[in-house]
Each structure stands twice: as C-alpha cells, then as structure tokens.
VEXKE-444684 format. One record per residue (C-alpha): x, y, z. Coordinates in steps of 0.1 Angstrom, whole numbers, plus 5000, padded with zeros to 4 digits. Layout:
<kemars>
XYZ
...
</kemars>
This chain:
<kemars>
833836049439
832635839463
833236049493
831936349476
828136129468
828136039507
828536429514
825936509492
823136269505
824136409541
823636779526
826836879537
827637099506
825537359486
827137359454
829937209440
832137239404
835337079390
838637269379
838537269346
840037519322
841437789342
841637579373
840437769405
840238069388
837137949368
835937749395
835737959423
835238279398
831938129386
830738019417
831038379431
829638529405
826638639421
828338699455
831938779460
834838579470
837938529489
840438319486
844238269501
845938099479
848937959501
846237719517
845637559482
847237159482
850337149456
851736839438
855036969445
856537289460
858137609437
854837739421
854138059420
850438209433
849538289396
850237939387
848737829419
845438019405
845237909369
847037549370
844837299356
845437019377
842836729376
840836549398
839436849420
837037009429
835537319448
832637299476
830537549488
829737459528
828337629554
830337699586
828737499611
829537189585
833137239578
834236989605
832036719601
832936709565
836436739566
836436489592
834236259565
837036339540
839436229564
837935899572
837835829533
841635959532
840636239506
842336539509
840036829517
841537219527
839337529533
841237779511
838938079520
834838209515
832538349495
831238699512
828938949495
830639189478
830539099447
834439129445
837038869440
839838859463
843138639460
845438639489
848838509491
851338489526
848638779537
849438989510
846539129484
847938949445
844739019434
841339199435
838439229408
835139309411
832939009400
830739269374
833339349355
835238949360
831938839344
830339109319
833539369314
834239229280
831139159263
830238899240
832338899209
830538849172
831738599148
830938509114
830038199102
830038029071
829037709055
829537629016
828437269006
831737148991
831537028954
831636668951
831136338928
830736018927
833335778920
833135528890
834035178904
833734908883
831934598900
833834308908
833433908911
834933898945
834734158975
837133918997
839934168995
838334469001
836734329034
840334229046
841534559038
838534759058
838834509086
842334569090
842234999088
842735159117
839435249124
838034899122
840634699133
840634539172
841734749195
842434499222
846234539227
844834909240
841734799259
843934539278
845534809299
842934939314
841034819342
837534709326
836634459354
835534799383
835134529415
833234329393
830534529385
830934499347
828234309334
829634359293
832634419290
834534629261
835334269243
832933969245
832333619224
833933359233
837433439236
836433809247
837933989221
835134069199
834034439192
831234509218
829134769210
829034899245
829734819280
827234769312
827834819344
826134749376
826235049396
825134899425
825734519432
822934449451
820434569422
820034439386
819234779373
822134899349
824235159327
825335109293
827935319279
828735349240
830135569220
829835709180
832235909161
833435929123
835236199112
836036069074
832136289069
833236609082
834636699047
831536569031
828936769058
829536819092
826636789100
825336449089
829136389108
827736459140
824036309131
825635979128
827636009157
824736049175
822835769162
826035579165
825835609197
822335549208
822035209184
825535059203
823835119240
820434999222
822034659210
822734609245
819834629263
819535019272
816035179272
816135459243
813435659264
816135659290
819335769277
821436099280
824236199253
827636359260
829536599231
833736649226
834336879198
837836859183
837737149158
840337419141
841137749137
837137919149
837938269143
838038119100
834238209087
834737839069
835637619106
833137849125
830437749100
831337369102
831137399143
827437599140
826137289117
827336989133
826237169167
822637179146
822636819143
823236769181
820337019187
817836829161
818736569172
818436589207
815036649201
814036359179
815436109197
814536269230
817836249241
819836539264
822936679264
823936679297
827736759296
830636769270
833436969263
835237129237
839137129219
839437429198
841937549174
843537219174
845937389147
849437379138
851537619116
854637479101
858337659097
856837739055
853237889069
851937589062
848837509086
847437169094
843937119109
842536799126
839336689109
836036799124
835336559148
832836529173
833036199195
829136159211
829135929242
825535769252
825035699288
821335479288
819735289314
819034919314
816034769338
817434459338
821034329332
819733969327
818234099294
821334229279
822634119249
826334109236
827434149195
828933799189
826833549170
825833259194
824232939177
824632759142
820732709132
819933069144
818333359120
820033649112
817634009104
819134319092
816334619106
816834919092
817035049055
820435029034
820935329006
823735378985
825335599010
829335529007
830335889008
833335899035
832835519041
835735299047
835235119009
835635428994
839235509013
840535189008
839635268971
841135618972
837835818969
836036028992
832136008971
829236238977
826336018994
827336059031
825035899047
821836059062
819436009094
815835939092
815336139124
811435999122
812235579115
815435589139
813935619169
811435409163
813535129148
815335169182
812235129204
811534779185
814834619187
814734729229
811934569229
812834269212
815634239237
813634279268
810833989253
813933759252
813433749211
817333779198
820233669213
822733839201
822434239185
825434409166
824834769148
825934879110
828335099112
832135119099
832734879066
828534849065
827434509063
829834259055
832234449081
829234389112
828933999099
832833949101
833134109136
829733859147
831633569131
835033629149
833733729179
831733399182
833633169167
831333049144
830333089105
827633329086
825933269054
824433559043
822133639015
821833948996
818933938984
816933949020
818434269028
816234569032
817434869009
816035158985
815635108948
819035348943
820935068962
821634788942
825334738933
826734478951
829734718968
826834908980
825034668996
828234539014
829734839026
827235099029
827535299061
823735349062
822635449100
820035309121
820535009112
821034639133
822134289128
819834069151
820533749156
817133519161
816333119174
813932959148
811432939173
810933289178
810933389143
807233449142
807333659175
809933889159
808633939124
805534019140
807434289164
808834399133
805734489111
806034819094
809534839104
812134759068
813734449079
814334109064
816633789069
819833799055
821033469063
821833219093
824933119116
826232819107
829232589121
831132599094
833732859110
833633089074
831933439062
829833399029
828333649013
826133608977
824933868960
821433878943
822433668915
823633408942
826533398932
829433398960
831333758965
832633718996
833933369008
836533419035
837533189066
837333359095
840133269109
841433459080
839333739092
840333719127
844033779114
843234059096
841334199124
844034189150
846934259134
847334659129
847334749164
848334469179
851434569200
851834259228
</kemars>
C-alpha cells in the first residue's frame, strides 16, 4: 500500500484496481473494456508452481493489484517497487482493439472481443418480493429484579468481550493508534471505535466503527440495515469523529437471490442504505457482497444465514486530543442519556434471552439522528463530556455495565431521568430497549450548565452519576432498586463466553 501511494503522488500509473472475484480476469477485463487487451499469462507471479493458465486467469489470490503505466514509466516504477521490495511484473498491454487476448508459452488460450466480454449477455430480470411477516408481542410479566437478565445479555455472544480475539491482532500500527479496540483502565472495555493517526506528525485523525445486528432481519430488513448504519455513525461520533465528515462501507451476507422472498429482503435493506445515505449525508464509498450463502442438506433440507449487512464508518477527527473513549472516568461526574427510548424490543437481546422474537424492531428518526449526532460532536470538541458510550445491544442497562467495567468504577442510575415516549414505560423496556440514536455521556458538575444548554431541544436528561462504590444500580420510577449487581460480578459475566486464553 505504501509503495503503491508514493507511485501515485509521482503519477507513475493511470489507473489502477484490485483482484477481486475472478482475479485478473475481472481486473484486467474491466480495465480494457473500452480498449482492448493483451495479456501473457506465463509472466504472471505464482505462490507455487503446477497451475494451470486457466487457474492462473481466474485464481483469486489476494493482495494484488493491476496498474495501468505508460511505457516510458515502466522502469522507473519497477525500480520504485524494487527499492520497497514489492514484487512488480509487466504481464502484457492494453492495445485498441477492443479484443481480449490471453497468451500462454506464446500460444493463443484465449481471445474475446471486449463487446461481447462486456454486453453479450445482457442484464437478467429478477423478481422481488417483500411480505411484512406476521408478528406479536410477547406477554412478559414484570419483575422485582432485572439482575439476572442483565448477566445473561452480558454474557451472549453478541455482547460479551471479545478480547481473547482482539488480542491476536496487531492493534498498536507503529504506534499510531490513538483508541484502541479496548480502553479503561485495564484496556479491556468495549470501545466503540478505534482512532488512528495516519500520519504521526499531524493531530488530524480516523476513526473506524462498525454496526451490525442481524437478530432484525426476520423482523424488517430494512430497519436491520437502518440501524446498522446509525450504529455505525453514533460509535465513530462517541469518539470524536466529525459526522459532516464521514463515509460508510456495506458487506452483505445474504441467501439464495434468485428466491422472490431473499431478493426482496436484499432490495429493502439496500433502501435503507440509499435513504440513509442521504439523511445523514453520508457515502458509500466501497463494500462488497456474499451471496447465496446457502447450504442444502443430504434430506433437501436448506439452511440460510440471517440477512446481515455489517456497515463500517470511516469519519474524520480534527483533533485527536479531543477524543473521547467509552469507560466512565470520575465518581462525582453526571451521567445524560440523549436521544429518545421507545418500547422497541423487537429482535433485542431481552427478548432472546426470553425466548421471543417481538414486533417493535426498533426504527430511525432519520430527521433527530443526525442532529443528535452533530450535538454530542460538538460537545466533545467544547471539552464538555469526558467520556461518550452509544445504546446499542442489551439497551441501557447493557451501555452502563460496559461504562462501569471498563472504568472500574460504580453507576447509580435513575429511571425516572431517562428520556422516552409515553408507550415506553415498563421497566424491561426502559432497560433493554435497543432504541437507536441514542448516547450515554458522561459530564463534570461544572459543566453541566454548558451541556444542558448545548442540549436544548434535543430529548435528553440525567440518568444518574458515577460513583466509587465499584457496583451497577438501577431504580425504576418507583425508586425502588431492579438492578443491583457488583461489577466485578459483571466483569465476570462479561469475559467469560469467549474467553479462550
């Protein structure tokens, strides 16, 4: 990569693309579209020796890519490539007649003309078709204590810490990692996305953060991919990334497309990217796609992975001394939900620990998102929270936990100072709702008038404090206690599922 920016600021290439799927045959057949091609395919670098010059053309083999250079710059890039000790061969031209032409040991394996490469087939017609499932929901009866059902979130797959993974990969990148994938203060807490500093001389940044949950795409596929995408935006947000300034990246994992049923899923969570997209002002600028991620049993039996769409935000930060990290910092401080809770549990992680899947999945304001975005940046930048944490899996009392542990600290937290609609007013609700656009902002005393006034016609309020007392506790709007859990306790149910060392 790094070789390939240097060539580019000395203009010594005029186009370039990667092998993807099809290898060089879609590289190079794409690139000629418009002109013609040759290539000899015995010049191609191989991994090993034995292939074939059809596998030579299709293989898949990553981490490569195809240049277009002039002639009179083929030597002083190769001898660039060289100095970097990047392996560069010429494996043939493009000419311009509009014909592709594979050569192997001098012998002609293949020749198409590039019309009929590119148009000879035509564009097939599908059909597509979406039918809102029938659903209901649940009847839980409300109970004195939601202790246990935190634990049991916390410690789902989904939730739980994913440090054993994390650890064997290289997060550090010659120390340009400003946040890392775990912070507090034993750096393992749940960061909401990492920065890096691109270049160490500069204190301009990248955050990176991702959204995904597939447990909607039963429910609506597209409110699925709607809260990826806010997903997404909020965690680079919570760090310090400038939502005017960030780009979005799509991977579909889908089934069987040539179904009416899984075609119609794909066309409305690819909706959702489009509308969204355009209220948040934010493009897609790459992505890719796994289709027909299928698999037929010895009986007939098929099996389909979920729709899922993982979105990946890429935002800019001005200033990596203003970002923030997830972990609650100081007993004394404030703590401010922004944002609106409903009573959106449908595909939440309460509902599948209770064995239910619900109706309410929850929705995007695509009008108050952004906007509630655009105030907590610019809370961060005015130095007004220290520490920012988004809503997301388990709702609430899930984001509070993961503060607590990640800090090392306690939270006392007060139901009746959170921000939600008149249909949300259970207790379960108010804990575990998976409403989006929502943020758990962490606040000194002695800015608390700056912020609320930042805040005005925004729905926010203060839910409770950090306190050093190292416990979680929760009342409900009868004050009396519902959750009450050390969190050392929660630390342990955290951990545990995945960790493997």
């Amino acid at each position: 990569l790094d070789v390939i920016l240097q060539a580019r600021d000395r203009g010594l290439y005029e186009a370039i693309t990667d092998c993807g799927a099809g290898g060089l045959s879609s590289a190079v057949g794409e690139m000629g579209a418009e002109l013609g091609a040759e290539v000899d395919l015995e010049k191609v670098p191989l991994k090993y020796a034995g292939l074939s010059y059809t596998e030579i053309w299709i293989s898949e083999a990553q981490e490569r890519m195809v240049l277009a250079v002039r002639p009179d710059k083929i030597d002083t890039l190769l001898r660039l490539f060289a100095d970097e000790d990047v392996e560069a061969t010429v494996i043939g031209r493009f000419t311009e007649d509009r014909v592709l032409t594979l050569r192997y040991e001098g012998q002609m394996v293949g020749r198409l003309d590039m019309e009929f490469l590119h148009e000879g087939l035509g564009r097939g017609s599908r059909r597509a078709v979406w039918t809102s499932p029938k659903l209901s929901e649940p009847e839980i009866l409300p109970q004195p204590d939601y202790g246990r059902d935190l634990l049991a979130i916390l410690s789902s797959y989904n939730v739980a810490s994913k440090e054993w993974v994390i650890r064997q990969y290289d997060h550090e990148v010659q120390g340009a990692s400003v946040l890392k994938p775990l912070v507090g203060v034993a750096n393992e807490g749940p960061g909401d996305a990492a920065v890096l500093r691109p270049k160490l001389d500069s204190d301009r940044g990248i955050a990176i953060g991702c959204g995904m949950n597939p447990l909607y795409g039963d429910l609506d596929p597209y409110w699925m991919a709607m809260a990826g995408i806010d997903e997404a935006i909020r965690n680079v947000v919570c760090v310090g990334a400038r939502p005017d300034r960030i780009a979005l990246l799509d991977n579909y994992c889908w089934g069987d497309c040539t179904r009416p049923e899984t075609l119609g899923a794909l066309v409305r969570a690819s909706q959702a990217c489009y509308d969204a997209a355009l209220a948040f002002e934010t493009p897609f600028i790459s992505g890719k796609d796994s289709l027909n991620n299928e698999f037929v049993c010895e009986d007939g039996t098929r099996i389909a992975i979920p729709y899922t769409l993982l979105i990946s935000a890429l935002g800019l930060v001005d200033d990596v001394n203003h970002c923030v990290s997830m972990d609650a910092k100081q007993p004394g401080n404030l703590l401010f939900v922004v944002g609106l809770t409903r009573n959106e549990l449908g595909g939440s992680h309460y509902y599948k620990i209770k064995g239910h899947q619900g109706a309410n999945v929850p929705r995007v304001d695509l009008h108050a998102a952004p906007q509630t975005a655009r105030r907590i940046h610019q809370a961060i930048v005015q130095g007004l929270v220290v520490s920012c944490h988004d809503c997301s899996e388990g709702g609430l009392a899930v984001a509070l936990a993961e503060m607590a542990l990640a800090g090392g600290v306690g939270i006392e937290a007060d139901l009746r100072g959170l921000p939600a609609d008149e249909a949300c007013h259970r207790t379960d609700a108010l804990l575990f709702s998976e409403s989006n656009s929502r943020y758990i902002v962490e606040v000194p005393p002695a800015r608390y008038d700056a912020f609320a006034r930042l805040m005005l016609n925004l729905p926010f309020g203060q839910v409770g404090e950090v306190v050093a007392a190292a416990h979680l506790r929760v009342v409900d709007r009868h004050q009396r206690a519902v959750i009450q859990q050390d969190v050392e306790v929660l630390r342990e149910a955290w951990k545990r599922p995945l960790w493997l060392g």
